[in-house]
VEXNU-969059 format. One record per residue (C-alpha): x, y, z; residue number from 1. Coordinates in steps of 0.001 Angstrom, whole numbers. Last residue first. Example, Ala and Ser with C-alpha at 12.3 -4.5 7.8 and 13.67 -1.06 7.14 Angstrom:
! residues 2
<rec><east>13670</east><north>-1060</north><up>7140</up><num>2</num></rec>
<rec><east>12300</east><north>-4500</north><up>7800</up><num>1</num></rec>
END
This chain:
! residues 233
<rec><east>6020</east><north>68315</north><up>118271</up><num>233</num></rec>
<rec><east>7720</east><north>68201</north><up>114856</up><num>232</num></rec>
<rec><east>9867</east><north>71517</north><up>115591</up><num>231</num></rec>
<rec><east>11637</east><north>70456</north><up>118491</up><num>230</num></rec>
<rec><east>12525</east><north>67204</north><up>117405</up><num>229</num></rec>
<rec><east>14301</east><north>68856</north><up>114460</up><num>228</num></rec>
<rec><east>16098</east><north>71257</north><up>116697</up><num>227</num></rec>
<rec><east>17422</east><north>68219</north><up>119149</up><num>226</num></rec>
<rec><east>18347</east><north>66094</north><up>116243</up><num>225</num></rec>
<rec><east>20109</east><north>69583</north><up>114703</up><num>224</num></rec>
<rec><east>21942</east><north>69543</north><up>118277</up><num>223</num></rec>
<rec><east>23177</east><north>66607</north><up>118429</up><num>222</num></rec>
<rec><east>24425</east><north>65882</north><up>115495</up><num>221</num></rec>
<rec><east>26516</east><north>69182</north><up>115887</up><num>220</num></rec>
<rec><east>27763</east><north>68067</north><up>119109</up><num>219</num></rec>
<rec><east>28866</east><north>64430</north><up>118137</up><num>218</num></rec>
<rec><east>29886</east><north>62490</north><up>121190</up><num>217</num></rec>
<rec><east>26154</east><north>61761</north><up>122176</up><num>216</num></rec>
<rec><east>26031</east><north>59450</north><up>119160</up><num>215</num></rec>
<rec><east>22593</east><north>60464</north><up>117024</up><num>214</num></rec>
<rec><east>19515</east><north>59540</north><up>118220</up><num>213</num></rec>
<rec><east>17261</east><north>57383</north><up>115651</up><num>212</num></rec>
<rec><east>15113</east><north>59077</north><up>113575</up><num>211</num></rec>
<rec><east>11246</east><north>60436</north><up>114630</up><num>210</num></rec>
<rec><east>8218</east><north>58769</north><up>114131</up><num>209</num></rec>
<rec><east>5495</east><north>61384</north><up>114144</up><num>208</num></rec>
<rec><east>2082</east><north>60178</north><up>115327</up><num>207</num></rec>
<rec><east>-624</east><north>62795</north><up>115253</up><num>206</num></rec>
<rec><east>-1619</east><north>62167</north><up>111493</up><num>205</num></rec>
<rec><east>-3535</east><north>64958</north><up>109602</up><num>204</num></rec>
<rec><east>-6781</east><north>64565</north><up>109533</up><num>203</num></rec>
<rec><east>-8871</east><north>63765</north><up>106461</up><num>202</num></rec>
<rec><east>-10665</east><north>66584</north><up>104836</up><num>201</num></rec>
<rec><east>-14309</east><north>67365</north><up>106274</up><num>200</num></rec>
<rec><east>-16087</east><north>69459</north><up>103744</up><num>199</num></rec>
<rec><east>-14380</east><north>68547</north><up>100660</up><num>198</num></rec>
<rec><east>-15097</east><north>64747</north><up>100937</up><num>197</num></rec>
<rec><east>-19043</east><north>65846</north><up>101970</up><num>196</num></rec>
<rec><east>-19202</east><north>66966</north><up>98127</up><num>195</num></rec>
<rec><east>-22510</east><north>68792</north><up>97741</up><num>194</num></rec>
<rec><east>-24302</east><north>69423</north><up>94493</up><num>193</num></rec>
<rec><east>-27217</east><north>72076</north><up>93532</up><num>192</num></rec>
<rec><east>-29310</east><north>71398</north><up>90225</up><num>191</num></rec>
<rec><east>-28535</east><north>74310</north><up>87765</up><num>190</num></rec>
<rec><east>-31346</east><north>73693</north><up>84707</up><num>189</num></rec>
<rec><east>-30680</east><north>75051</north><up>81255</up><num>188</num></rec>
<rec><east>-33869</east><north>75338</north><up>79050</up><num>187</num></rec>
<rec><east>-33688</east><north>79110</north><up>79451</up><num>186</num></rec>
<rec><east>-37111</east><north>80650</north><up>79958</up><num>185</num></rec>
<rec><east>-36379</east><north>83125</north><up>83414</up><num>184</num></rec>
<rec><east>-33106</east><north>81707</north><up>84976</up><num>183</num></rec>
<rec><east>-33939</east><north>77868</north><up>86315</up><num>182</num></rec>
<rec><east>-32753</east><north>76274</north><up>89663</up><num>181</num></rec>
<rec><east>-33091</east><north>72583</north><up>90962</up><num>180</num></rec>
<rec><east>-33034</east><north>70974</north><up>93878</up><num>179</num></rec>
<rec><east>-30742</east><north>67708</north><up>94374</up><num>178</num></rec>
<rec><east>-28650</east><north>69427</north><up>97579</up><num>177</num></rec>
<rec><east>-31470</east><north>72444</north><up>98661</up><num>176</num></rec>
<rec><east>-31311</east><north>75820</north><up>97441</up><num>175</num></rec>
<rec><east>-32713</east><north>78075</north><up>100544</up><num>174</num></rec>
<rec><east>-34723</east><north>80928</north><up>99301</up><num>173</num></rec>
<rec><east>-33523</east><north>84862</north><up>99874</up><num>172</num></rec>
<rec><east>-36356</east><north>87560</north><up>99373</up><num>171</num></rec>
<rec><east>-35131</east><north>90205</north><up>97143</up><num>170</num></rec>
<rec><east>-37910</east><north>89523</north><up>94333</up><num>169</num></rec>
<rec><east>-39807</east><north>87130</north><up>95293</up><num>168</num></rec>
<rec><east>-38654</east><north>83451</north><up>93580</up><num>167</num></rec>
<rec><east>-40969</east><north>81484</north><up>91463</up><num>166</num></rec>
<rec><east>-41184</east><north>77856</north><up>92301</up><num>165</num></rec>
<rec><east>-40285</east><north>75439</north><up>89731</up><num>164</num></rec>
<rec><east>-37984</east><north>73676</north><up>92804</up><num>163</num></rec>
<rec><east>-36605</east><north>77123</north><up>92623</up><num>162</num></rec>
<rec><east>-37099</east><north>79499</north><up>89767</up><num>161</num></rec>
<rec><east>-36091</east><north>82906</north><up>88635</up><num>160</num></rec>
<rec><east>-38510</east><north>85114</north><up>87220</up><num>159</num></rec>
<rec><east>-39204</east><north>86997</north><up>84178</up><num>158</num></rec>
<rec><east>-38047</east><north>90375</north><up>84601</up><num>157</num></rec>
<rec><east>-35964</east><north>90079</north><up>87659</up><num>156</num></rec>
<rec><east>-35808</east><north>91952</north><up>90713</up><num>155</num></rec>
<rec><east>-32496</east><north>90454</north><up>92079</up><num>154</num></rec>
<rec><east>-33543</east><north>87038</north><up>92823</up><num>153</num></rec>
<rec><east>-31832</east><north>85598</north><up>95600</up><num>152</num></rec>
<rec><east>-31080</east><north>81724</north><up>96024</up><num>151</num></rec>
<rec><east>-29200</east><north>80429</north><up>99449</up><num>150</num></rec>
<rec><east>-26670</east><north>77973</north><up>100360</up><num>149</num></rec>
<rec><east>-26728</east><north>76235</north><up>103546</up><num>148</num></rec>
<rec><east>-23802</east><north>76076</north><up>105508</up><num>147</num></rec>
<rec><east>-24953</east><north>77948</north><up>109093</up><num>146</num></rec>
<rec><east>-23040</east><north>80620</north><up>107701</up><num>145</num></rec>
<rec><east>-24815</east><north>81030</north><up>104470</up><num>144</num></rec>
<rec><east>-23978</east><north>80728</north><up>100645</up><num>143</num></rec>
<rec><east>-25071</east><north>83159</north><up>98262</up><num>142</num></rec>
<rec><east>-26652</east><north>82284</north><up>94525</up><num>141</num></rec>
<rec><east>-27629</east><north>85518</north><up>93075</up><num>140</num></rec>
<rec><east>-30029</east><north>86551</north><up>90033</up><num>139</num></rec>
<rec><east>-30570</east><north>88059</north><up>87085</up><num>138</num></rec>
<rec><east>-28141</east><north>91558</north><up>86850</up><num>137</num></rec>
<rec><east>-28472</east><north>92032</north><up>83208</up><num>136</num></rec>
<rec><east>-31889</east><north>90412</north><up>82997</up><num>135</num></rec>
<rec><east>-32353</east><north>86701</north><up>81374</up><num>134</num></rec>
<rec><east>-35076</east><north>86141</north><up>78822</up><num>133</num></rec>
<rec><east>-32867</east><north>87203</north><up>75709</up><num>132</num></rec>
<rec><east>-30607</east><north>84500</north><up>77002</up><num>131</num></rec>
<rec><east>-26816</east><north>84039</north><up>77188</up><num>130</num></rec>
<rec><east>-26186</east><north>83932</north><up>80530</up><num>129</num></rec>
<rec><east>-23244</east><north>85254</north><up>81885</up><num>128</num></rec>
<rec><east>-21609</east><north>83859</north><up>85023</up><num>127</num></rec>
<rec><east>-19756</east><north>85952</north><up>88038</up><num>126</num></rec>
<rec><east>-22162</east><north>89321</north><up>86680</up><num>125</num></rec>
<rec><east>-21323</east><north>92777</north><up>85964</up><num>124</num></rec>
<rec><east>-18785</east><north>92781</north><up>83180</up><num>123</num></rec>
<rec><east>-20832</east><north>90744</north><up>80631</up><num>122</num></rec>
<rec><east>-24565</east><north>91366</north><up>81622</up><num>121</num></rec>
<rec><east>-26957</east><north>88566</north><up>80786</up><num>120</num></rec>
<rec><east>-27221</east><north>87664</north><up>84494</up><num>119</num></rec>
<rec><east>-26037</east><north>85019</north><up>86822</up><num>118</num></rec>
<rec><east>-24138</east><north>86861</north><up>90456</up><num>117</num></rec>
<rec><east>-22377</east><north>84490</north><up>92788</up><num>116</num></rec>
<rec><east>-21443</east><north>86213</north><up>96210</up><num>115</num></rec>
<rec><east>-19283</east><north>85250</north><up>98938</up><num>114</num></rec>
<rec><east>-17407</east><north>83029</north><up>96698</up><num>113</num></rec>
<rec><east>-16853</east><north>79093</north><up>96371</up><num>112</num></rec>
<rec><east>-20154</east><north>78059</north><up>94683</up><num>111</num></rec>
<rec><east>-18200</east><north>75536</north><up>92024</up><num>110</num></rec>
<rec><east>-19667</east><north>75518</north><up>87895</up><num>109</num></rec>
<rec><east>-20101</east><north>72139</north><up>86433</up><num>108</num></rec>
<rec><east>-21134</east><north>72338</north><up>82811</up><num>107</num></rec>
<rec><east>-23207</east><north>70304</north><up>80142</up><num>106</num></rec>
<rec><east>-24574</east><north>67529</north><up>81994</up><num>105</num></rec>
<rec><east>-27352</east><north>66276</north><up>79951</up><num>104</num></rec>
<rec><east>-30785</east><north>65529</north><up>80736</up><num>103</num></rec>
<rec><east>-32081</east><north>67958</north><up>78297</up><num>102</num></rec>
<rec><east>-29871</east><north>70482</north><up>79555</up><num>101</num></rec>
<rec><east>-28093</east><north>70601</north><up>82812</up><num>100</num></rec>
<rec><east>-25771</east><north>72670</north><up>84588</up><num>99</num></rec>
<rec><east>-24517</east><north>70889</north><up>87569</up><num>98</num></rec>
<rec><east>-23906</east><north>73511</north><up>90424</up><num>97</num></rec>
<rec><east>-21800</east><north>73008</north><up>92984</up><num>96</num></rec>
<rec><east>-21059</east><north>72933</north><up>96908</up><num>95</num></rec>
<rec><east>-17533</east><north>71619</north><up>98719</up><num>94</num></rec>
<rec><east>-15027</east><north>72419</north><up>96260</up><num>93</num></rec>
<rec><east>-13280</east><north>75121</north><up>98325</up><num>92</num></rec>
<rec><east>-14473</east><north>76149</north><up>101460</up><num>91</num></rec>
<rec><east>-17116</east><north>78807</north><up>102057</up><num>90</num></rec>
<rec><east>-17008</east><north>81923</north><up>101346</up><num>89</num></rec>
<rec><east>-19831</east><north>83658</north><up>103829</up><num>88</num></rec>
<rec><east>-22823</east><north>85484</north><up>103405</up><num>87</num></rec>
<rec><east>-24441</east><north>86403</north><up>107064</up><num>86</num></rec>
<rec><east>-24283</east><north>89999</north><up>106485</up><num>85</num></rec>
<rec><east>-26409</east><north>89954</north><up>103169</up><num>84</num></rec>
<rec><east>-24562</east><north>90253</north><up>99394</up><num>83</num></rec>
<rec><east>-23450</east><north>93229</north><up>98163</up><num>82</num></rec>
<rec><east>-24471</east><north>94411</north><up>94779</up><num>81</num></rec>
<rec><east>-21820</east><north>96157</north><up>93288</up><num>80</num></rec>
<rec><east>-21272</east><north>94098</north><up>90520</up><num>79</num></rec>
<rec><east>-18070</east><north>93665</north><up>89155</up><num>78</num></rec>
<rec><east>-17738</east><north>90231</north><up>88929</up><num>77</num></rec>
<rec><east>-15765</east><north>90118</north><up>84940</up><num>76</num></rec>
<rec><east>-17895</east><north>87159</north><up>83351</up><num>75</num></rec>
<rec><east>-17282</east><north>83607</north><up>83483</up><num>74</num></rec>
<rec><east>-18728</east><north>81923</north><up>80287</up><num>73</num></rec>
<rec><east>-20845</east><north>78751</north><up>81215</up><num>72</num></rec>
<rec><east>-20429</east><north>76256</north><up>78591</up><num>71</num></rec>
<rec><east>-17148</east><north>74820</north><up>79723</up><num>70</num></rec>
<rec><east>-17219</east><north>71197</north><up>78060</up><num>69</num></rec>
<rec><east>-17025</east><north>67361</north><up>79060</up><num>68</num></rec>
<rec><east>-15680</east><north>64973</north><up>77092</up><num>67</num></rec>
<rec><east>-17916</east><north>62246</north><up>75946</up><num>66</num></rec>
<rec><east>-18719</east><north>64249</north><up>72400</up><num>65</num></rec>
<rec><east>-15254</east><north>65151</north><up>71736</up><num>64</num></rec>
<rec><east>-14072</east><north>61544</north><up>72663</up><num>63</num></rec>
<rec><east>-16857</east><north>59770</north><up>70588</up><num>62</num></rec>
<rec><east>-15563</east><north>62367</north><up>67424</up><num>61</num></rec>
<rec><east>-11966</east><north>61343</north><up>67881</up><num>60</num></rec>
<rec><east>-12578</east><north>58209</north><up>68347</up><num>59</num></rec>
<rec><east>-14942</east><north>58242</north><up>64638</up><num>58</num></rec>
<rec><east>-11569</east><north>59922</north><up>63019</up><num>57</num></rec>
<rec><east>-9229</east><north>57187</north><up>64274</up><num>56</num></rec>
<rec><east>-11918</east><north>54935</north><up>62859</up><num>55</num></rec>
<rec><east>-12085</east><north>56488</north><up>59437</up><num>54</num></rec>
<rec><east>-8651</east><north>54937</north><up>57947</up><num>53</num></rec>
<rec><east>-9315</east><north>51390</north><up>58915</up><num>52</num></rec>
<rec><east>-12873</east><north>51600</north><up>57323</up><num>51</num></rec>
<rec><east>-11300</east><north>52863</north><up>54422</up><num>50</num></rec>
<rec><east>-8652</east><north>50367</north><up>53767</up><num>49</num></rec>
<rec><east>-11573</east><north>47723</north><up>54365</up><num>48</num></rec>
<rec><east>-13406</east><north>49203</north><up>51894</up><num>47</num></rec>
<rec><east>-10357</east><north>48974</north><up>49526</up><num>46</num></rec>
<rec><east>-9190</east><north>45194</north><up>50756</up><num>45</num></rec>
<rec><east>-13126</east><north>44366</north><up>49967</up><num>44</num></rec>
<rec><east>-13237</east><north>45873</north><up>46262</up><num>43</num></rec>
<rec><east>-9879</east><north>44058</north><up>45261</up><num>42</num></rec>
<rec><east>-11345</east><north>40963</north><up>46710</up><num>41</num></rec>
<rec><east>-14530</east><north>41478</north><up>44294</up><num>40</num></rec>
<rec><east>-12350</east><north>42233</north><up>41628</up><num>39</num></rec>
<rec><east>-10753</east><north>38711</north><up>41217</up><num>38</num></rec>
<rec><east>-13533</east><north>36925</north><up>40141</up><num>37</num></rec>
<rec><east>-14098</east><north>39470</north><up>37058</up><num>36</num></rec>
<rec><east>-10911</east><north>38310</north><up>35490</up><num>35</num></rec>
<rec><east>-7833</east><north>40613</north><up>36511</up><num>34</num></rec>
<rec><east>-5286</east><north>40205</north><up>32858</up><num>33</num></rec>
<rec><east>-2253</east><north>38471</north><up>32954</up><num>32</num></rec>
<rec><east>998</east><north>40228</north><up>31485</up><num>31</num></rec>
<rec><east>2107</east><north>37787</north><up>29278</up><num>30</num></rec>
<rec><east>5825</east><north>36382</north><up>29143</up><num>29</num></rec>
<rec><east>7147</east><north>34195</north><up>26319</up><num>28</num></rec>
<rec><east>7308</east><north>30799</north><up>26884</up><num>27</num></rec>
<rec><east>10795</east><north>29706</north><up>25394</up><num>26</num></rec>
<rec><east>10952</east><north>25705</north><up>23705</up><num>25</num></rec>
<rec><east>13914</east><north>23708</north><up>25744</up><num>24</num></rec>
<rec><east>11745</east><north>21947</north><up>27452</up><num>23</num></rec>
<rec><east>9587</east><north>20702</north><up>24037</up><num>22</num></rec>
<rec><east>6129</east><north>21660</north><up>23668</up><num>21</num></rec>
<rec><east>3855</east><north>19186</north><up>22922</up><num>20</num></rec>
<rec><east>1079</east><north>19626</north><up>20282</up><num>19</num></rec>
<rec><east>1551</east><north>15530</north><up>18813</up><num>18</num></rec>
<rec><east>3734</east><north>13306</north><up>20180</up><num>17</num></rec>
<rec><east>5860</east><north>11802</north><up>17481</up><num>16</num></rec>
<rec><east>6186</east><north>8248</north><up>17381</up><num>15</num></rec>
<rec><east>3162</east><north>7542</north><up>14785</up><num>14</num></rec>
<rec><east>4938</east><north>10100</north><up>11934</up><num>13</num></rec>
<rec><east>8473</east><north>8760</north><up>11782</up><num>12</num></rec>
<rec><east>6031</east><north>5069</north><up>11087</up><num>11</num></rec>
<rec><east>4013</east><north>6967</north><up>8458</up><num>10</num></rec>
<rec><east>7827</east><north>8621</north><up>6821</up><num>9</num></rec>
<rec><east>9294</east><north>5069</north><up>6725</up><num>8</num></rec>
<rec><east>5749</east><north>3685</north><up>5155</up><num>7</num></rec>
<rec><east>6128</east><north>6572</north><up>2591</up><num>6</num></rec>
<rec><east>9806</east><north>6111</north><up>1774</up><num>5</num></rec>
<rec><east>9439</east><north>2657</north><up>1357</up><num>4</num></rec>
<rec><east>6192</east><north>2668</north><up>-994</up><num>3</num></rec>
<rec><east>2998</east><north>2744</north><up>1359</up><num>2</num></rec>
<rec><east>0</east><north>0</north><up>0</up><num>1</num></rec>
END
C-alpha cells in the first residue's frame, strides 16, 4: 500500500507526540489580565482600607462628644451688689452647680465666693447667661453661715425658679442638695451638688516617728536632732 519512503515517513509520523512543547521551547511572558472573580477581593481590601482609615476619626468624634465642656462663660464680677451679712465663702469644692440640659450635663460651675451673680450682663455678673429672657443683673446664689446655700432674685423680669417655684424679688430661698434652679425661659437647669469629701478633709496624722539619736559624742548631730525634734512636736 505505502512505498518505502512513505511507510518510513508513516512510522516517523506515529512516534511523534503531537502539540507538545519541548523543554527547551521559550514561553514568552504575558501580562495576565484581573478576570471578574478577582475584583470582588480588590473591592473588599479597599473598603476595608477605608474603614481602617475612618476609625481614628470616629474616636476622635466619641471623645469630643464624651468629654465634658465649659459652657458657662465667666464674666468680669463687678457688681456692686453686696450680698447679706451672714454670706460667707465657704471652702473650696464643697457645693456646685450641675448645669443641665435635656438631661445632659453640660457644665459644672463651684459656689466658692461670697457672692455668685447670673445675668446677661458681661462685666457685671460671676456667670453670663446668654438669654434674651435673662436680665443684666438676674439673680444671686449666696452661701450662708450655718452652711446652707441660698437663692436671691435680684428683681428680675421673668422670674427665677426654685424647685419650679418662682422666687420674690429680694427675698432669699434656701437651694437644697438635688433641687433645681432655672433663669427666666432658658432650658438650662442648675441642680445644687454637695461633696461631703471637701467638707471634712482627712486629719492629719498625730504620730510622728522620729530618727534614731545620734552618738552623744557628736555636738553638731546633736543639736540639729534636738532642733528637728523640736519643731515636729
Amino acid at each position: 500500500m505505502y512505498g518505502r519512503t512513505g511507510l518510513e515517513r508513516f512510522k516517523k509520523a506515529q512516534t511523534l507526540q503531537p502539540f507538545s512543547v519541548a523543554n527547551s521551547t521559550h514561553i514568552p511572558t504575558t501580562t495576565k489580565l484581573h478576570s471578574h472573580s478577582d475584583l470582588p477581593n480588590h473591592q473588599t481590601q479597599y473598603q476595608n482600607h477605608q474603614q481602617v482609615s475612618q476609625k481614628p476619626a470616629n474616636n476622635d468624634a466619641e471623645q469630643i462628644s464624651t468629654t465634658p465642656q465649659h459652657v458657662t462663660q465667666v464674666g468680669g464680677g463687678q457688681s456692686t451688689w453686696q450680698p447679706p451679712d451672714w454670706a460667707i465663702e465657704p471652702r473650696p469644692g464643697v457645693y456646685y452647680l450641675d448645669v443641665l440640659k435635656d438631661g445632659e450635663v453640660l457644665d459644672r460651675i463651684n459656689l466658692d465666693k461670697r457672692r455668685h451673680i447670673f445675668g446677661r450682663q458681661l462685666h457685671t455678673c460671676d456667670f453670663v447667661l446668654d438669654h434674651q429672657s435673662v436680665s443684666r443683673q438676674h439673680a444671686a446664689v449666696v452661701p450662708h453661715k450655718n452652711g446652707s446655700v441660698y437663692v436671691i432674685d435680684l428683681g428680675s423680669a421673668h422670674g427665677t425658679f426654685v424647685a419650679n417655684e418662682r422666687l420674690t424679688k429680694e427675698s432669699p430661698v434656701e437651694l437644697e442638695v438635688g433641687q433645681s434652679l432655672r433663669f427666666a425661659a432658658s432650658t438650662r437647669v442648675y441642680i445644687l451638688k454637695k461633696d461631703n469629701k471637701a467638707l471634712f478633709p482627712p486629719p492629719l496624722p498625730t504620730e510622728v516617728t522620729l530618727p534614731p539619736p545620734p552618738d552623744p559624742s557628736d555636738e553638731e548631730a546633736v543639736l540639729a536632732y534636738n532642733t528637728f525634734g523640736k519643731s515636729v512636736i
